[in-house]
C-alpha positions as CSV (number, residue, x, y, z in Angstrom):
1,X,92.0,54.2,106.4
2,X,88.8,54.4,107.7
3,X,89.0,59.3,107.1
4,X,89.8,57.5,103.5
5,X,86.5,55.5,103.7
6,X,84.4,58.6,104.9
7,X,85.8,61.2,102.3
8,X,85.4,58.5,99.6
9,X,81.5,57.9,100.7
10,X,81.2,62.0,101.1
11,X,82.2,62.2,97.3
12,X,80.2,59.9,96.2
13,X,77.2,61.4,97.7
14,X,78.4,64.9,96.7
15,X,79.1,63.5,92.9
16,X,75.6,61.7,92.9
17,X,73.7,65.1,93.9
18,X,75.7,67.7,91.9
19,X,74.9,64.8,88.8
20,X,71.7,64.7,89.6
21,X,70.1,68.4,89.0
22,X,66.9,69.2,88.3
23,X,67.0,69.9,85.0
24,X,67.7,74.2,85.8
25,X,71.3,74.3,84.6
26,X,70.7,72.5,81.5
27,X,68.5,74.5,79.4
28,X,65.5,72.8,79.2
29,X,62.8,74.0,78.8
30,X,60.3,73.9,81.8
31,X,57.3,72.3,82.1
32,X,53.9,74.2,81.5
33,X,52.0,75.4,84.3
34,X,48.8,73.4,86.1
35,X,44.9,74.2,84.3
36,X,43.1,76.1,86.7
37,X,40.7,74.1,88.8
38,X,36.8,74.1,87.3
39,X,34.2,76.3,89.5
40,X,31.8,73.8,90.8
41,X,28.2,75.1,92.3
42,X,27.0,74.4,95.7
43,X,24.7,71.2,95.6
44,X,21.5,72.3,97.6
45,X,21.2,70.3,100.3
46,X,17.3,68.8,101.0
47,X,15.5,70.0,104.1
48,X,14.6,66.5,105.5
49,X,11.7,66.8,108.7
50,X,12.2,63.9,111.0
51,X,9.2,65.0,113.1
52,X,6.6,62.7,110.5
């Protein structure tokens, strides 16, 4: 009874995975690909003389 509990559980999990695809098998179509980042500049950083 309880082999009948485990393989019951195993294809529940095994039914809820295979059901559960990503979306490759059915034909969709994917999804579009990420912007490139934008190119920022370099901030100049201030020379600041503590010695004052």
């Amino acid at each position: 009874m309880k082999a009948l509990r485990i393989l019951v559980m195993l294809a529940t999990v095994a039914g809820g995975v295979a059901l559960s695809s990503c979306g490759c098998c059915t034909g969709e179509e994917r999804p579009p690909g990420l912007r490139p980042l934008p190119q920022f500049r370099d901030i100049p950083t201030p020379t600041i003389d503590y010695a004052k």
